[in-house]
matplotlib code that plots the C-alpha trace (Angstrom):
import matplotlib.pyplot as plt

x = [-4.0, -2.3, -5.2, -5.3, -1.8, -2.1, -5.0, -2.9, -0.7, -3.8, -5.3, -2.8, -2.0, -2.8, -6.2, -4.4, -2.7, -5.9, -7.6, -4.3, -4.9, -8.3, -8.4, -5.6, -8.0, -10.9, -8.7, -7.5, -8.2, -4.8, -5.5, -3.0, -2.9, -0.7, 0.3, 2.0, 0.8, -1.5, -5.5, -7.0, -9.7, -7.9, -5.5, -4.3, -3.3, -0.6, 2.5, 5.4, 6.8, 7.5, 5.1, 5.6, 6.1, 3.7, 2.3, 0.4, -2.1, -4.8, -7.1, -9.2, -8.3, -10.5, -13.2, -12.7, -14.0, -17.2, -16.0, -18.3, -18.4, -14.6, -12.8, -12.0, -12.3, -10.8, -10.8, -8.2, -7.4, -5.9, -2.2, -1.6, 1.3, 3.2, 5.0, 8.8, 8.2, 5.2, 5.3, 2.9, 0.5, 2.1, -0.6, -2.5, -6.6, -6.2, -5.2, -8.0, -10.5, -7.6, -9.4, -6.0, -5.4, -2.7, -0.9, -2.4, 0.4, -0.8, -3.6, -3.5, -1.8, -4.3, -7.4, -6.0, -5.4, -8.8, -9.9, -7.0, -8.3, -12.2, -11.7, -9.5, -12.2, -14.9, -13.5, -12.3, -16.1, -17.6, -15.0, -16.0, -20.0, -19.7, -17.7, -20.4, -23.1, -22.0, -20.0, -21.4, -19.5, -16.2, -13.0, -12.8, -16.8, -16.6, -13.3, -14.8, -18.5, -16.7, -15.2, -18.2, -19.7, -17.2, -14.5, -16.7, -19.5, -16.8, -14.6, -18.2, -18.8, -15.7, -16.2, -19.9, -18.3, -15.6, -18.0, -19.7, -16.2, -15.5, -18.4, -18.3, -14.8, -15.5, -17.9, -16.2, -13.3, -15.7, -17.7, -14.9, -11.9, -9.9, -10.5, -10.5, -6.3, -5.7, -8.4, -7.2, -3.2, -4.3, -7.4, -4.9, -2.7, -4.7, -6.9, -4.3, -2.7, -5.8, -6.4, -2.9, -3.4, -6.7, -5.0, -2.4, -4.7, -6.1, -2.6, -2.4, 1.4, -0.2, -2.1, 0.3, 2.7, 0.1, -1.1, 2.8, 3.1, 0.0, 1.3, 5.0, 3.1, 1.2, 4.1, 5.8, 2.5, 2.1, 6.2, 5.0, 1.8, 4.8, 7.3, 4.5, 3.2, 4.2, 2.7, -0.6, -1.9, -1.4, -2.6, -5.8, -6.1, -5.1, -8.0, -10.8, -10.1, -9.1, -12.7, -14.9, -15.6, -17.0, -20.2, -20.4, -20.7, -23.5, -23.0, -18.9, -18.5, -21.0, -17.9, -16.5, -19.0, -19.7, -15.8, -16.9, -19.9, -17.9, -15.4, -17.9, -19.3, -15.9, -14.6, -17.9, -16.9, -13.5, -13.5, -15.7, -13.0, -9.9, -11.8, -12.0, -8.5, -7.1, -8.1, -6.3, -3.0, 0.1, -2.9, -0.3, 1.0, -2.8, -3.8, -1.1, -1.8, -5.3, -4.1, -1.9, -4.6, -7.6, -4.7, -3.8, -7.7, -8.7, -5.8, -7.0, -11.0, -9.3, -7.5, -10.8, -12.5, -9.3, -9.2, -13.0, -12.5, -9.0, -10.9, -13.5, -12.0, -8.6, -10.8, -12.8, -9.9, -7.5, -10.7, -13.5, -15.5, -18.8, -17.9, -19.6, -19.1, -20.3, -18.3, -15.3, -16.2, -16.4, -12.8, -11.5, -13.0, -11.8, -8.9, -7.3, -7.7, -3.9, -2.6, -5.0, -3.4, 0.4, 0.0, -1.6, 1.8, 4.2, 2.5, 2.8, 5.8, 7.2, 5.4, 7.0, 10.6, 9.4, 8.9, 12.1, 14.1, 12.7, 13.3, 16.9, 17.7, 16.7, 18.5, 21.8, 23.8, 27.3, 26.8, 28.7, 26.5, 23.0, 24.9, 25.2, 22.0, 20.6, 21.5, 21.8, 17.8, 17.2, 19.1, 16.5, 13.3, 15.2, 15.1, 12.0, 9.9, 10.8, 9.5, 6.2, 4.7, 0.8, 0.9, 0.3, -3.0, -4.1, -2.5, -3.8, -7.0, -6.8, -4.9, -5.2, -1.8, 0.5, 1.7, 5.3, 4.4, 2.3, 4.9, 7.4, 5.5, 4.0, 7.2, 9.1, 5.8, 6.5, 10.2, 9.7, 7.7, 10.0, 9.6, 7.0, 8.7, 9.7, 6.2, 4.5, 6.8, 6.4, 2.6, 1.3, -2.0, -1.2, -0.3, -3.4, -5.8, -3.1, -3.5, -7.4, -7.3, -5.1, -7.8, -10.6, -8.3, -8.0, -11.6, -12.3, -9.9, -11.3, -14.9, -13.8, -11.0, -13.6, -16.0, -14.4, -12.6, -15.6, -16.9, -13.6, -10.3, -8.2, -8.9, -8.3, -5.3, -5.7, -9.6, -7.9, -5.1, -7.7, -10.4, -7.6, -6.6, -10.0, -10.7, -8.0, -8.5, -12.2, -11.6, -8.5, -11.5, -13.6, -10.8, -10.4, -12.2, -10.6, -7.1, -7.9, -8.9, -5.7, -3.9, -5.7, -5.6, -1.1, -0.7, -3.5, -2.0, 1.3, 0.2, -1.6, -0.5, -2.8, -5.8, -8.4, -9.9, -7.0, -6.4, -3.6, -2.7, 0.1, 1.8, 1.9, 3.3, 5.9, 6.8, 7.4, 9.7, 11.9, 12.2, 12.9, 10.0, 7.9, 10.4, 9.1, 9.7, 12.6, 12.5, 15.3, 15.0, 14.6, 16.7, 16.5, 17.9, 19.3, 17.5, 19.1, 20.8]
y = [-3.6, -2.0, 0.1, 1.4, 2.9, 4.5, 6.5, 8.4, 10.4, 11.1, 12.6, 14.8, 16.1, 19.6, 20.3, 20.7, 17.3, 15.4, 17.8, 16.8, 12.9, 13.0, 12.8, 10.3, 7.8, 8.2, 6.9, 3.6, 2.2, 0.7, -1.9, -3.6, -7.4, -9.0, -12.1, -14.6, -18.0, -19.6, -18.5, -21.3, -22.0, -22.5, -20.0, -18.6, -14.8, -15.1, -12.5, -14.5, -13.7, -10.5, -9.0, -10.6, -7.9, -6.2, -6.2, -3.9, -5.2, -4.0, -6.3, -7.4, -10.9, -13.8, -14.4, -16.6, -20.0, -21.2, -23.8, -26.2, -26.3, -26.3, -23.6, -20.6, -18.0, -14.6, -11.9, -11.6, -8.2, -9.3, -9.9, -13.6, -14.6, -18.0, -19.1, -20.2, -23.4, -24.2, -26.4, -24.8, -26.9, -28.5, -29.7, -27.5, -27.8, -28.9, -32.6, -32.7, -33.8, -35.8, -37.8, -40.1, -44.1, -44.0, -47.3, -48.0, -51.2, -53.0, -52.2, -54.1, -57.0, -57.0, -57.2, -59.8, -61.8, -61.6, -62.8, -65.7, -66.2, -66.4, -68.6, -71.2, -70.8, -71.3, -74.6, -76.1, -75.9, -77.2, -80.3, -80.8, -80.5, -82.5, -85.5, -85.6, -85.6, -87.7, -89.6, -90.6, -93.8, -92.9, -92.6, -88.8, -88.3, -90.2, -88.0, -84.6, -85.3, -86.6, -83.0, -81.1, -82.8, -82.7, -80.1, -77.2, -77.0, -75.7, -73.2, -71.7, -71.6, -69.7, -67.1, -66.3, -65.9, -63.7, -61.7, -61.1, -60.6, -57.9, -55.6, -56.3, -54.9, -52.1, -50.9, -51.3, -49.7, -46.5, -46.9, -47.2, -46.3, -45.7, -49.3, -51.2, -50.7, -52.1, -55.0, -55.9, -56.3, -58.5, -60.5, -61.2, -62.4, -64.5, -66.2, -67.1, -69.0, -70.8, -71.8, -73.3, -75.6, -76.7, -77.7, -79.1, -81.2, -83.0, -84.7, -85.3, -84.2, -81.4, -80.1, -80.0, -78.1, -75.6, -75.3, -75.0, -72.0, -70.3, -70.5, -69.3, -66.2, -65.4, -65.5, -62.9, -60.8, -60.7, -59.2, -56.9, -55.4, -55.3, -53.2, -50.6, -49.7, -46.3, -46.2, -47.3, -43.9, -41.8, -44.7, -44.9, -40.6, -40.7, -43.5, -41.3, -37.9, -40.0, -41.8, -38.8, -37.4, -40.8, -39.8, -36.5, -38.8, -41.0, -44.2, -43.7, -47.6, -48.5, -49.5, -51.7, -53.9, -54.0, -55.2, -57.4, -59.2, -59.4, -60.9, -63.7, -64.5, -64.5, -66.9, -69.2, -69.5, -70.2, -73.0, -75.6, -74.3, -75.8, -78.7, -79.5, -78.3, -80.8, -83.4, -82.2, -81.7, -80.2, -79.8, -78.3, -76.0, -74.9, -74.4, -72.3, -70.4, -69.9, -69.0, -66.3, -64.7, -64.8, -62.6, -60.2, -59.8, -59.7, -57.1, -54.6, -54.8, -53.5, -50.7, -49.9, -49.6, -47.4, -45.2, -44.2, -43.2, -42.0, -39.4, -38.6, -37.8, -36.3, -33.3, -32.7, -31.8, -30.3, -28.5, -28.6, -30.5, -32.5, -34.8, -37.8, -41.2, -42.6, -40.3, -41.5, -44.9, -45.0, -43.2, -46.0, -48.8, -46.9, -44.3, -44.9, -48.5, -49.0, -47.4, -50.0, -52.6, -51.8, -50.9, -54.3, -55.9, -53.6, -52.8, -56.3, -56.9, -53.6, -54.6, -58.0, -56.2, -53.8, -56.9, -58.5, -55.6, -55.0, -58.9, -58.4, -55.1, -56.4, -59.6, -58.1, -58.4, -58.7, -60.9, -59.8, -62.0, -60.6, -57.0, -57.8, -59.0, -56.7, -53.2, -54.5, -55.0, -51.3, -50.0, -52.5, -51.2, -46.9, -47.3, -49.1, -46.7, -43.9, -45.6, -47.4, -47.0, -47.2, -43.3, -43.4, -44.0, -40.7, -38.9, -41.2, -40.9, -36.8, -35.6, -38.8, -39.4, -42.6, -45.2, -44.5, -40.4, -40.3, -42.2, -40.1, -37.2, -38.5, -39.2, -35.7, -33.7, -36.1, -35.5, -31.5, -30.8, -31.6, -34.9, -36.2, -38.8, -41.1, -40.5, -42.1, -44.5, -45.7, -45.6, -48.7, -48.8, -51.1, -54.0, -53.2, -53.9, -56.6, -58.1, -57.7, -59.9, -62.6, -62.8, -63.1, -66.0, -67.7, -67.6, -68.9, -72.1, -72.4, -73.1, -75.0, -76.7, -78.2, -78.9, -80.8, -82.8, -83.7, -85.1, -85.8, -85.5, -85.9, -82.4, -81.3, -79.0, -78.0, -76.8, -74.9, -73.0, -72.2, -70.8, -68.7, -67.1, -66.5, -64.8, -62.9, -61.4, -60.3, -58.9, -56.5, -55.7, -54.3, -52.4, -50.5, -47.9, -46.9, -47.5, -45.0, -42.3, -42.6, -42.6, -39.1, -37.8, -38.3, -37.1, -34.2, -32.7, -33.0, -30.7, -28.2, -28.4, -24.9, -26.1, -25.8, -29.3, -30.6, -30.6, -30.5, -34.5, -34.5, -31.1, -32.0, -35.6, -33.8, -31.4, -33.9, -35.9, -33.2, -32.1, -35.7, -35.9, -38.7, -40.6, -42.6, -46.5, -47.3, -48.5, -49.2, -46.4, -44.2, -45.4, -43.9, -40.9, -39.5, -36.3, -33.2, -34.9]
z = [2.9, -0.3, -0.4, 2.8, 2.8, -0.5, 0.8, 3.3, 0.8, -1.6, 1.1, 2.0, -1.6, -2.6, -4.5, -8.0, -7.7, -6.9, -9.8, -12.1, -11.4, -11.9, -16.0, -15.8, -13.6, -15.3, -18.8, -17.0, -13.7, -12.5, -9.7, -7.3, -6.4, -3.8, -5.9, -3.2, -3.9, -7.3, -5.7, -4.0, -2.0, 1.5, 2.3, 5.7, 7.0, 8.9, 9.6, 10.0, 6.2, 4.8, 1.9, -1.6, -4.5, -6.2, -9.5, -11.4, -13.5, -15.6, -15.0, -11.8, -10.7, -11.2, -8.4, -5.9, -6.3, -3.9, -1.5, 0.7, 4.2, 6.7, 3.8, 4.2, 1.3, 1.8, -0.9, -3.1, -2.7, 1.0, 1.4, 2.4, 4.4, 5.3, 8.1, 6.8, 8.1, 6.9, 3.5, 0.6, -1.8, -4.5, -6.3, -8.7, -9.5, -12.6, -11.3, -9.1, -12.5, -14.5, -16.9, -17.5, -16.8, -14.4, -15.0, -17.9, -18.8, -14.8, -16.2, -19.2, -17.5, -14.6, -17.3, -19.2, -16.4, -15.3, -18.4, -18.4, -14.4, -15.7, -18.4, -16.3, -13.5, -15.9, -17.5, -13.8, -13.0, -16.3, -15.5, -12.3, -13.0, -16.4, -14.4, -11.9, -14.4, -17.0, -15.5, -11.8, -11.4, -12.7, -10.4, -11.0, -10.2, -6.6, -5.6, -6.5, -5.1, -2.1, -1.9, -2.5, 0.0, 2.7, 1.6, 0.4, 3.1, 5.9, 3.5, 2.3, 6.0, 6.5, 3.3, 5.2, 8.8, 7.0, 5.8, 9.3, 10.6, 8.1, 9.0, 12.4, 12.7, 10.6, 12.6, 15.5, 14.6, 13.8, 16.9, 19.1, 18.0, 20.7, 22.2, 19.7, 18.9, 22.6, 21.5, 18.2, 19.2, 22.1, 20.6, 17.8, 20.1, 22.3, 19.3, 16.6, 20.4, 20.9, 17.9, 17.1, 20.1, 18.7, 15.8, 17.9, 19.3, 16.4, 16.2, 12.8, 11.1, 8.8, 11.4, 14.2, 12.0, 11.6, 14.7, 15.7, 13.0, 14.5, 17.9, 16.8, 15.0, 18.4, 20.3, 18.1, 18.2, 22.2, 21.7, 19.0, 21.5, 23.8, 21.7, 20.5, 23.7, 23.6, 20.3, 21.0, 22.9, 19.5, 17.5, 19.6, 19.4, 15.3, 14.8, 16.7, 14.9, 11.0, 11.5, 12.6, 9.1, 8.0, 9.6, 6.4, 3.4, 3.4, 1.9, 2.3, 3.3, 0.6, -1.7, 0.7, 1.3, -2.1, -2.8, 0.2, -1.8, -4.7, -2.9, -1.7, -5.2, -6.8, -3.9, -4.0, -7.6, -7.6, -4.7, -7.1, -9.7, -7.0, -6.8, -10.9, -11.1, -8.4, -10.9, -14.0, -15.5, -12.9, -10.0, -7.7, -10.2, -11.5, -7.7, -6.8, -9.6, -8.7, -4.8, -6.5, -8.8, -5.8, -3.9, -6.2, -7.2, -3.5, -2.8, -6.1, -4.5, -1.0, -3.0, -5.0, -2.0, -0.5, -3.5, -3.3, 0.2, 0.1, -2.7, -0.5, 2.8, 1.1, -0.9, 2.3, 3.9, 1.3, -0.2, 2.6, -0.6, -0.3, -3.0, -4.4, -3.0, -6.5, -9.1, -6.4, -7.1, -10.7, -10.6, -8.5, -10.9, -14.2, -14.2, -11.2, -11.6, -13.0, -10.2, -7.2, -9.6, -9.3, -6.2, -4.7, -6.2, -4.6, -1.2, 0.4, -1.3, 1.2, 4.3, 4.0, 3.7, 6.3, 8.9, 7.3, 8.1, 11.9, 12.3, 11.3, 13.1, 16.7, 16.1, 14.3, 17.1, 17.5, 14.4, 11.0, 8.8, 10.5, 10.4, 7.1, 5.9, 8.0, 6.5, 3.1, 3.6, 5.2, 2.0, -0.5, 1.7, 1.6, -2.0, -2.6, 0.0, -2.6, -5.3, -3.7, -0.5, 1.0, 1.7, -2.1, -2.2, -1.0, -3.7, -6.4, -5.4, -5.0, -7.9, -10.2, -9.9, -11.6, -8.5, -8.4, -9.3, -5.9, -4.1, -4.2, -4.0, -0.5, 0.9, -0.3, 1.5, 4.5, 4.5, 4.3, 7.4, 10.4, 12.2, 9.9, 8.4, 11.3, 12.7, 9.5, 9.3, 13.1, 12.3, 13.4, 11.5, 9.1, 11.4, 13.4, 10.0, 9.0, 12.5, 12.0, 9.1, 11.1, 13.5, 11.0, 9.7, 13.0, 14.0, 10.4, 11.0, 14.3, 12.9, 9.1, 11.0, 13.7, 10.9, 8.6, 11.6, 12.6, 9.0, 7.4, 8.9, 6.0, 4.1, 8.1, 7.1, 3.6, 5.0, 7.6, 5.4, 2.9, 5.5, 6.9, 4.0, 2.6, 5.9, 6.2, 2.4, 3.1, 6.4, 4.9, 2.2, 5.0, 7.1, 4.2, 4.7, 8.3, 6.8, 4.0, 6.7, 8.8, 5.3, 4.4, 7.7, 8.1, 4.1, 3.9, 7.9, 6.0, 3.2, 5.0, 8.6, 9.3, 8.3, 11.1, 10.5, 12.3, 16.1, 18.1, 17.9, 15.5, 16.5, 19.5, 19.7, 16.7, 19.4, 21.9, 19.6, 18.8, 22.6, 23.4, 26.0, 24.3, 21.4, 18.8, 18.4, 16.3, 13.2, 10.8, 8.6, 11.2, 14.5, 18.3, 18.3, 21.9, 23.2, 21.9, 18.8]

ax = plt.figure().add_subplot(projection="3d")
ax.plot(x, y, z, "-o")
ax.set_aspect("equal")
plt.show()
């Protein structure tokens, strides 16, 4: 555009000016660049903003760099523009290769308790196998081949019909998308109640009190469905557009399932490892221990698997890149392992304070002590959302950032666009996968719980609770993958809300919430505003 005006005047000069000039140009070619922004490979003309200044260089600027299908490259000789609204990148292409462990101390800690974690698993099952073998009559021998015999069968049972569960939700989820939100919050609803009367109905006390909790959990599930109605529309439209570029990368939910059959060896493993330990030293203590460990490990293969496609679908829409399901993959499992680490420590930790705090808010009251309790909690979950949230992942995986870096970084670029914050954090995705894995749970007590009624009723409840939480755990393994694309598709819209591989959804329901025509639901941190305010 520089150019173009500058060759008005020239033109209308007198003959001895342009013959005066002409030895001058022919010593040193002095070119003009528009410098607005740092060059990269998506960038947008648009005429809200006035021209940035000029600088005269003497020396062409770099070429532009190739990008792969949905970028846009323009010349760099064109002025670029910015609405005042919009927020620019922040992230420079340097971070997009980092070759540095984020993390590196969880890192450490997470290693060495693996090693801790194999080593106790490995002696457990050397115990049980060498009582069994060597000593066949002892008292020891009888107990644990009476639980291999009628204790494992039905929680191996429930690890296989996990499995099924897990790939059979995933794929739902990315075949049909919109209907499977409505599905999920009612299928959670109506299983976890049928199968808490089944266990009601074994009448034994450990069971009852189970079947009790399961049913006081539905009820508060069929109220949640209720309270996020107006929610469930946008959900239902976010899902459809977050899982459509699955379908680019071949092999994108490769990871997952094979987090899923790692998941089932490592599981297989360590439930002949629970039944050596239950005859040793402190067996409650060692067991609990155990519980703790198959959590945190189940929770950093979920991450893995969220990191690799977090990667993937983030550059494709920050940078309209094919990139490589495996190079993602091995970033996941080596530098950005720290980082899946810390993160599946703090991340339940802030959904269970998230739930705390919506528990407390509705049922503050006129009371001072749940007024109390209540905001002291939304102040513990303000200042721990800074610090660690599940947004996070995107920008780890992206830019190779530390957990707590990408954290805050998420949840600044959220706060600068207008709106964006209260709709992320109203976003019920997360307690549609979390209520997936409940439901893989239930259906997984419903078939160990019958079982090993049926052959021996006294490991009836402590069957039950186990094949519930080794359900849930490998189901949240397989929802990974459309929990990562939700995650990239709210972060990547909020850092380049012009980008033409977004539609209209979040704009608009943005819009709507600011003219008071569709509010959000409240949430503590961010309550119902009146229209107008």
């Amino acid at each position: 555009m520089g150019a173009a005006e500058n060759a008005a005047p020239r033109q209308a000069e007198p003959e001895r000016g342009r013959r005066a000039m002409a030895p001058e140009a022919k010593e040193r070619d002095v070119k003009v660049v528009v410098v607005d922004e740092p060059p990269g490979p998506v960038v947008r003309q648009q005429a809200q903003r006035p021209l940035a200044p000029l600088q005269v260089t003497t020396q062409a600027p770099p070429p532009p760099m190739s990008v792969a299908s949905g970028g846009v490259e323009p010349p760099p000789q064109v002025a670029t523009f910015r609405s005042l609204d919009q927020t620019p990148p922040q992230v420079a292409f340097a971070s997009l290769n980092s070759r540095v462990y984020t993390n590196g101390i969880t890192l450490c800690v997470f290693l060495v308790h693996l090693a801790a974690v194999g080593f106790a698993v490995g002696f457990f099952v050397f115990r049980a196998v060498k009582d069994i073998v060597q000593h066949p009559r002892s008292r020891n021998a009888r107990r644990e081949r009476n639980l291999l015999r009628d204790w494992l069968p039905p929680v191996e049972g429930a690890v296989a019909l996990s499995i099924v569960l897990a790939f059979a939700w995933q794929k739902a989820v990315r075949a049909w998308p919109r209907a499977m939100v409505r599905v999920i919050l009612w299928s959670s609803f109506g299983i976890t109640l049928a199968v808490g009367a089944l266990l009601m109905c074994f009448s034994m006390l450990a069971t009852v009190g189970l079947g009790v909790a399961m049913v006081m959990f539905s009820i508060g599930t069929g109220l949640y469905a209720c309270w996020v109605t107006r929610r469930v529309e946008f959900t239902e439209r976010v899902f459809e557009r977050a899982v459509q570029p699955v379908d680019k990368f071949r092999g994108l939910n490769g990871p997952a399932y094979l987090m899923v059959a790692a998941g089932f060896v490592w599981i297989s493993v360590w439930c002949v490892a629970v039944i050596g330990a239950a005859h040793y030293r402190f067996p409650g203590l060692t067991i609990l221990g155990l519980v703790l460990s198959l959590a945190w490990t189940a929770e950093v293969m979920r991450n893995v698997a969220n990191l690799t496609a977090s990667r993937v679908i983030a550059l494709y829409y920050l940078r309209g890149m094919q990139s490589s399901v495996q190079f993602s993959f091995q970033r996941a499992l080596s530098y950005n392992l720290g980082s899946a680490c810390l993160g599946s420590l703090f991340v339940p930790t802030i959904e269970a304070l998230r739930i705390l705090a919506r528990g407390l808010n509705l049922l503050e009251g006129e009371d001072e002590f749940m007024f109390s309790c209540a905001h002291c909690c939304l102040h513990v979950m303000n200042a721990i959302f800074e610090f660690g949230n599940s947004w996070a992942f995107v920008h780890i995986a992206a830019y190779g950032r530390g957990f707590v870096q990408a954290s805050r970084s998420t949840w600044e670029q959220f706060e600068r666009l207008p709106g964006m914050s209260a709709l992320v954090d109203s976003d019920i995705t997360s307690s549609v996968c979390f209520l997936t894995g409940v439901t893989s749970g239930a259906l997984c007590v419903a078939l160990a719980g019958s079982w090993t009624f049926a052959k021996h009723k006294h490991y009836t409840a402590t069957v039950s609770l186990l094949a519930f939480f080794v359900g849930y755990l490998m189901t949240r393994i397989g929802m990974a993958l459309p929990q990562a694309c939700v995650g990239c598709y709210y972060v990547c819209f909020s850092e380049n809300p012009g980008s033409r591989l977004f539609d209209s959804t979040i704009p608009e329901r943005l819009h709507k919430t600011q003219e008071g025509r569709d509010p959000l639901v409240a949430t503590p941190r961010f309550p119902q505003q009146p229209a107008g305010a």
